[in-house]
C-alpha positions, 0 to 999 in steps of 0.5 A: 243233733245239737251238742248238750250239756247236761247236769245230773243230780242225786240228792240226799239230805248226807250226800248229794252227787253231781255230773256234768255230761257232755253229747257230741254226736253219739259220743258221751264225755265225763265233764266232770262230777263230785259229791257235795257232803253235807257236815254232821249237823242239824238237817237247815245246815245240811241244806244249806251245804247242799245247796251252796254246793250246787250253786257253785256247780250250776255256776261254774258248768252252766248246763244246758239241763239239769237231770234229777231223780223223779219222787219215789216211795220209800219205806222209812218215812222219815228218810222219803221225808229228808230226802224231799228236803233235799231234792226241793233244795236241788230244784230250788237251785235249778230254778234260782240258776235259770237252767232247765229240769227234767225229771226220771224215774229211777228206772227210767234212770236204771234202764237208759245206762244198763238196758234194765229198770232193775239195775242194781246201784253197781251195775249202774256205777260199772255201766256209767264208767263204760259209757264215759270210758272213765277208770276212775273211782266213783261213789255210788250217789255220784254215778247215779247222778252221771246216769241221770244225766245219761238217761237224759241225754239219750231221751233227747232225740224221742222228746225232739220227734214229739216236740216236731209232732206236737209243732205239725198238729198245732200247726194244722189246727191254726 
């Protein structure tokens, strides 16, 4: 198995949190991780501090890949609407930084660090500072950003045994 390093990031129009993971073998290890708060201004400012944030975060860390939240329905149009904005800045970000996104749902997210596509947002953060045995405090946007960056690297080995399939079928067929 190779060593990745993923980045994972849970966007938000106020706050966007940020995780870098690192696998190695079966072990996982915090790299490091934030929480770009955007000032209480107009949402084009907002945007923009998220994403020179990310930037810096995609520039100093280099990631293999990049995890993110996949789009969800939300009750608030208003709010599915901000965070749209803010997501597209984050994908933005992944592209202009050359690296390469994935995407989950959030119970894909919820279940790959609990066991549960249900979790709630503490069970999460307590299964995330468990997996990366950290102590430390975390905030709830940053922890949901380190357990997309989980849930991709615990996807890995399926998504190599499909890419091996799909090489023998293609493969076959020429």
């Amino acid at each position: 198995m190779i060593p990745m390093k993923v980045l994972g990031v849970d966007p938000g129009s106020h706050r966007t949190g940020w995780g870098v993971v690192a696998q190695a073998g079966s072990r996982l290890r915090l790299i490091d991780s934030g929480l770009i708060t955007a000032p209480p201004s107009s949402l084009p400012e907002r945007l923009k501090a998220i994403a020179d944030g990310l930037g810096e975060v995609l520039e100093k860390h280099h990631p293999d890949a990049v995890a993110i939240e996949a789009v969800f329905h939300a009750k608030n149009s208003q709010s599915a609407l901000k965070l749209g904005h803010a997501r597209g800045v984050a994908l933005l970000c992944v592209a202009q930084a050359g690296a390469t996104l994935f995407e989950y749902s959030p119970s894909e997210i919820k279940r790959a660090a609990t066991g549960s596509g249900r979790a709630s947002k503490q069970e999460v953060l307590r299964m995330v500072q468990t997996l990366l045995g950290h102590t430390g405090a975390l905030s709830l946007d940053t922890s949901d950003a380190l357990a997309a960056a989980i849930c991709h690297i615990h996807a890995a080995p399926a998504r190599e045994i499909l890419a091996a399939a799909d090489a023998r079928q293609h493969g076959r067929r020429e």
